[in-house]
Backbone bond lengths (Angstrom), bond angles and torsions (degrees), N, CA, C in turn:
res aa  C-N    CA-C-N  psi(-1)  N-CA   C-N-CA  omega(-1)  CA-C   N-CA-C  phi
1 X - - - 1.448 - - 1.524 108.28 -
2 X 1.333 128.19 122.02 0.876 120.47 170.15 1.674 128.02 -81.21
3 X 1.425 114.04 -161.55 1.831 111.06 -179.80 1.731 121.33 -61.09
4 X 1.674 96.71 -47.26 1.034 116.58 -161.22 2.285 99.88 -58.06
5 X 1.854 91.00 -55.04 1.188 85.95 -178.43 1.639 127.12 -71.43
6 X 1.381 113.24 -11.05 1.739 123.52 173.81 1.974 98.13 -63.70
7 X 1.501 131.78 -37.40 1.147 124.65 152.77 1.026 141.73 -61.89
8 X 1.425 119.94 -14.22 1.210 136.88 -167.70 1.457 83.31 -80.91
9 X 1.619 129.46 -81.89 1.181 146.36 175.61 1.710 124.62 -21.66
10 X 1.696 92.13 -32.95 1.805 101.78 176.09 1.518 91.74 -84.66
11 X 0.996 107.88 -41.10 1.603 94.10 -166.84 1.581 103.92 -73.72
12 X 1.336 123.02 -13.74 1.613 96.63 -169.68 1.799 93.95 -101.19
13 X 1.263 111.01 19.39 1.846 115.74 -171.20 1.597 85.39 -104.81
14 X 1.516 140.83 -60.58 0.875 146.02 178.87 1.329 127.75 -73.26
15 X 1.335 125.25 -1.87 1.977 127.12 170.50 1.301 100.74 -105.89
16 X 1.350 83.00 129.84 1.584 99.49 176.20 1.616 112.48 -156.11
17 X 1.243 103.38 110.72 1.886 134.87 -18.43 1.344 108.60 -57.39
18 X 1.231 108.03 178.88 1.473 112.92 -179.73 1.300 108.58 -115.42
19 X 1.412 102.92 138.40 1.625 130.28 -152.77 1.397 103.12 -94.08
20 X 1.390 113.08 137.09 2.231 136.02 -158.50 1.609 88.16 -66.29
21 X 1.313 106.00 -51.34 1.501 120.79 -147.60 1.812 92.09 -74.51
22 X 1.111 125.85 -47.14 1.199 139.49 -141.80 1.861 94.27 -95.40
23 X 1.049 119.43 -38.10 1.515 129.61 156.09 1.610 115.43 -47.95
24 X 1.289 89.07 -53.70 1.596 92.18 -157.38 1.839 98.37 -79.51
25 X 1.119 141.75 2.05 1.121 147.56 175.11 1.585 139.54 -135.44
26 X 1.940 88.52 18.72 1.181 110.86 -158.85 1.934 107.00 -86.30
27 X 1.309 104.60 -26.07 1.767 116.72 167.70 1.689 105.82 -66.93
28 X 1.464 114.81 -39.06 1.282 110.06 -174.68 1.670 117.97 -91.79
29 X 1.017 127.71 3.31 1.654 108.13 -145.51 1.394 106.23 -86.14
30 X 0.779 136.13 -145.74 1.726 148.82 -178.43 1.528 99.01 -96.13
31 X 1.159 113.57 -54.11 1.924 121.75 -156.19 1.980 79.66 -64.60
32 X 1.329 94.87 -63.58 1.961 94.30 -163.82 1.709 102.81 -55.79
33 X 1.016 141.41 -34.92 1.417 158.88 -142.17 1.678 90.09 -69.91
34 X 1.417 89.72 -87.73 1.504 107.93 175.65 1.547 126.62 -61.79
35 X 1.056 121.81 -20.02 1.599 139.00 161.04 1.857 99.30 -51.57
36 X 1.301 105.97 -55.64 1.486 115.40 -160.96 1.919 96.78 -63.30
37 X 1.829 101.18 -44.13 1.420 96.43 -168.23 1.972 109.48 -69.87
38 X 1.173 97.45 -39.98 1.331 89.99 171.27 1.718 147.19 -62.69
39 X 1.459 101.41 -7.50 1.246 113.95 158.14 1.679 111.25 -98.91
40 X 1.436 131.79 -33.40 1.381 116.11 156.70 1.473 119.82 -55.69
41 X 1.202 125.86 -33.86 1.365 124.96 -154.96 1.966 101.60 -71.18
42 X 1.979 89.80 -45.85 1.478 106.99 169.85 1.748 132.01 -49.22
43 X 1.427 79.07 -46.72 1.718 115.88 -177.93 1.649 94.47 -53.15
44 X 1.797 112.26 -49.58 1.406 125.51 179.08 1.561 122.21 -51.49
45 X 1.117 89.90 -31.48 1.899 102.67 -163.80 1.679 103.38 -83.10
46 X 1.849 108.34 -34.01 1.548 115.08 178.97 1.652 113.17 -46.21
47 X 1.333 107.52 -46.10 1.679 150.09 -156.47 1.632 82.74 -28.08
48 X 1.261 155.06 88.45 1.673 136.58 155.79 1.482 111.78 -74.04
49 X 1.343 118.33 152.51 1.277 148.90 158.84 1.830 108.94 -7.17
50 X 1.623 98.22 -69.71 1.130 136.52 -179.93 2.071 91.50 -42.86
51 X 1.098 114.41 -82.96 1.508 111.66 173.81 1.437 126.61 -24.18
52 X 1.627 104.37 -60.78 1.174 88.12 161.57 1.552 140.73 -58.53
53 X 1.584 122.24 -40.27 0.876 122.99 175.92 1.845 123.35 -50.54
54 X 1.213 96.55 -14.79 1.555 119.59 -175.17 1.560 98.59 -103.07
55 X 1.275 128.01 13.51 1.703 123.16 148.91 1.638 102.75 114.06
56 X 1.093 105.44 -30.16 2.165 129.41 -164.07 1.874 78.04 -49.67
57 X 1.899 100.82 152.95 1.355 95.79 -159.05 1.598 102.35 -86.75
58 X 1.638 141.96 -175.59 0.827 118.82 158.89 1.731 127.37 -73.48
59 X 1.695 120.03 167.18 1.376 112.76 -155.83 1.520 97.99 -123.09
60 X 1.115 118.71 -148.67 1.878 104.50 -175.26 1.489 99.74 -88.24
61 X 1.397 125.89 -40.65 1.399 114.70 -169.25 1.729 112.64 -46.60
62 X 1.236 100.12 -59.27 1.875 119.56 165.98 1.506 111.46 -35.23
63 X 1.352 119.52 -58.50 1.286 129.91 -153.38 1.819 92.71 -93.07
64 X 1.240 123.97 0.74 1.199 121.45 -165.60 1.637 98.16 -111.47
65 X 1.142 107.86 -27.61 1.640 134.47 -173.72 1.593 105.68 -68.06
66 X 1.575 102.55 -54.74 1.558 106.60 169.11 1.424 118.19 -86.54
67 X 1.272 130.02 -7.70 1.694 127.91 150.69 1.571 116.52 -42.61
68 X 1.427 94.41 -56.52 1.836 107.50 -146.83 1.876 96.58 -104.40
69 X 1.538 120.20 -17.13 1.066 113.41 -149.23 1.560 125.39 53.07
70 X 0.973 125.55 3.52 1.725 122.75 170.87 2.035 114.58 -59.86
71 X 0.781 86.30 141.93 1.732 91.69 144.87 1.505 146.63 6.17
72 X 1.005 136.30 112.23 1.688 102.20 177.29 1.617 118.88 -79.49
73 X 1.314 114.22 -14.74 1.134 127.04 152.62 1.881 123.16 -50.30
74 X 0.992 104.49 -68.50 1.614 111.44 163.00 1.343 118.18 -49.43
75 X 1.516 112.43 -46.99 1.587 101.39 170.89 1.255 132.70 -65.62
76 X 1.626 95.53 -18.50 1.864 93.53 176.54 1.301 96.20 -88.15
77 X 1.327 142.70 -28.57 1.041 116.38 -177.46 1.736 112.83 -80.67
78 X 1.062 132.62 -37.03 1.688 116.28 153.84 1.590 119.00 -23.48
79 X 1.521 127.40 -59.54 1.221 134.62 -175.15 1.245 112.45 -82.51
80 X 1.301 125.70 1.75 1.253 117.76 164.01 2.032 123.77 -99.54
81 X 2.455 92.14 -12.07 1.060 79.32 157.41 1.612 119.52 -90.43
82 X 1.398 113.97 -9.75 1.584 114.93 178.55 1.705 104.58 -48.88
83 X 1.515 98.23 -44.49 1.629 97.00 176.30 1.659 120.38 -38.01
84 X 1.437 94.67 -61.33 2.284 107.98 -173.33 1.614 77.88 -61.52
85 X 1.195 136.65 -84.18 1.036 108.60 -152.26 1.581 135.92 -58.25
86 X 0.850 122.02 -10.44 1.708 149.18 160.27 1.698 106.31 -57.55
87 X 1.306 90.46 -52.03 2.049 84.40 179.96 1.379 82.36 -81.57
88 X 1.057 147.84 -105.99 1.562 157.80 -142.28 1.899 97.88 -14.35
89 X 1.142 112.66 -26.34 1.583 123.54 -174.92 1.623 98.48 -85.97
90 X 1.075 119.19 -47.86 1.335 148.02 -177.32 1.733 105.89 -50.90
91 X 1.323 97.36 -59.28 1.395 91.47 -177.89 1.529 123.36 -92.35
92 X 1.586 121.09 -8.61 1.407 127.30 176.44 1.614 93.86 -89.71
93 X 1.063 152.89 9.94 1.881 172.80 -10.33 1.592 87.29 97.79
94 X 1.092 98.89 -94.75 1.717 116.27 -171.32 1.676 97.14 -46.54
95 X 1.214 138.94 -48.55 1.438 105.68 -163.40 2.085 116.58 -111.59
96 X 1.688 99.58 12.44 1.217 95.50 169.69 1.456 108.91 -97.28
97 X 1.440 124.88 177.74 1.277 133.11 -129.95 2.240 89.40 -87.26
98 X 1.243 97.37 146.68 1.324 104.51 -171.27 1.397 107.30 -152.87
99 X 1.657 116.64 153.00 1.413 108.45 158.83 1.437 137.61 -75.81
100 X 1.545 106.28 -3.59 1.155 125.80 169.36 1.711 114.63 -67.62
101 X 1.627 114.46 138.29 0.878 116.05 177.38 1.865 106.42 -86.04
102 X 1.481 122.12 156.89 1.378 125.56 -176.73 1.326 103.46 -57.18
103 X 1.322 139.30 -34.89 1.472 137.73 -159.51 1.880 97.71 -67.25
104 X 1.723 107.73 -47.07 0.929 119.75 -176.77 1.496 110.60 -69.73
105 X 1.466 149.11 -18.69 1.163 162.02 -171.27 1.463 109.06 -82.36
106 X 1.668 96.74 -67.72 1.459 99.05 175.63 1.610 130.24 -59.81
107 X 1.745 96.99 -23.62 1.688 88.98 173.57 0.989 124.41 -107.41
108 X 1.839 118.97 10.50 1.268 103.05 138.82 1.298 125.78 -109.53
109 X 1.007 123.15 43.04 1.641 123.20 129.36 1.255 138.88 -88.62
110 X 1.268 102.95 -16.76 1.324 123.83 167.11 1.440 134.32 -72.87
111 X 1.561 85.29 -44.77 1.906 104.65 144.45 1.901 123.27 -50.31
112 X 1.285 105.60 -39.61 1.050 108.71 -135.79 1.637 75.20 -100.35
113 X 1.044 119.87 -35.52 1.784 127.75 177.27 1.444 111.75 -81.09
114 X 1.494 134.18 8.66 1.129 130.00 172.51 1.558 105.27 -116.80
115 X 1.472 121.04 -13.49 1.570 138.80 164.43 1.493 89.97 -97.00
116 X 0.761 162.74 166.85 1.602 148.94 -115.49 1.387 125.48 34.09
117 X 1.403 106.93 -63.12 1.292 114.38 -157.02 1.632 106.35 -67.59
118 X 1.628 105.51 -52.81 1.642 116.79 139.63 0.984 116.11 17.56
119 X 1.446 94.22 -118.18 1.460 112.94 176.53 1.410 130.34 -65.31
120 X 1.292 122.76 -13.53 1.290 111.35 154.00 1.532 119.77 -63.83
121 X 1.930 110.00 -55.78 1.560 86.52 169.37 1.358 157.76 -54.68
122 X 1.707 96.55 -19.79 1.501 146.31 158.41 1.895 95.48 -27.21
123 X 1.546 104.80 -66.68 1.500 124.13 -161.81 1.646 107.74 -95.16
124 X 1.498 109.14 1.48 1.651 95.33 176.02 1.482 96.63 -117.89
125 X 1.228 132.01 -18.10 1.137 147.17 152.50 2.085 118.66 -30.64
126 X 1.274 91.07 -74.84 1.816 136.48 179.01 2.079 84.07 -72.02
127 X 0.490 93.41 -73.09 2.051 96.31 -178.25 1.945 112.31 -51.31
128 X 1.445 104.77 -13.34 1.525 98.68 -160.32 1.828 85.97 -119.34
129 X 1.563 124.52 -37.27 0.954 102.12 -177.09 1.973 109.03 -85.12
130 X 1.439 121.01 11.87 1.258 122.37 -178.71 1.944 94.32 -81.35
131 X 1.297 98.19 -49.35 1.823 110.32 -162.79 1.972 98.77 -62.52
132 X 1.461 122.58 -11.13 1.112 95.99 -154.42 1.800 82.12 -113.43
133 X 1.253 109.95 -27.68 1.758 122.73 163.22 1.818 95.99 -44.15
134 X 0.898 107.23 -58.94 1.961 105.01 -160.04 2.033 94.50 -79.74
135 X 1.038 96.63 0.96 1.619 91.79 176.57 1.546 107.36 -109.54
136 X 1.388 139.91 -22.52 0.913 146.17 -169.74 1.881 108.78 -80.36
């Protein structure tokens, strides 16, 4: 199952009734759009070394690394501002006019900010005990 449809599913647990308009634009809208990028973008940042070496494809930090030639350090920090700016989209998303009701807004961001938080700690976690391994 992918992102798009795990919202689909909150939203049809949480409308009541569930709204023509709000169905029919519920794969496309802004709130789902950016919801989806912010758990790839996150999903992106998890991505370790180790994965790749194990075949997993490259992710933006990697693919951002051979754009710019920078760092892998620098590249996560680029994609981690793609992240702020990703919610910042996310939340001017969340408060212009929608067929979504707020109940449905707020919990998926809330969703979508508790799969974040995840895997970001997932990757600062996995990222902090790598930096203190290569220092030891």
């Amino acid at each position: 199952m992918d992102f798009n449809q795990m919202l689909m599913n909150v939203y049809s647990v949480i409308a009541n009734p569930m709204n023509k308009e709000a169905m029919d634009v519920v794969d496309t809208h802004d709130i789902v759009r950016w919801s989806s990028y912010l758990v790839r973008i996150a999903d992106d940042l998890g991505t370790a070394s180790g994965e790749l070496e194990r075949g997993d494809v490259p992710k933006r930090v990697q693919c951002y690394m051979k754009e710019s030639g920078c760092s892998e350090e620098e590249a996560r920090e680029h994609v981690w501002l793609l992240l702020r700016e990703t919610w910042k989209k996310m939340n001017k998303a969340s408060v212009s006019e929608s067929p979504f009701s707020q109940t449905f807004v707020r919990a998926a961001k809330n969703f979508i900010r508790g799969i974040v938080e995840t895997l970001s700690s997932s990757f600062a976690w996995m990222y902090l005990t790598m930096q203190s391994m290569q220092n030891v």
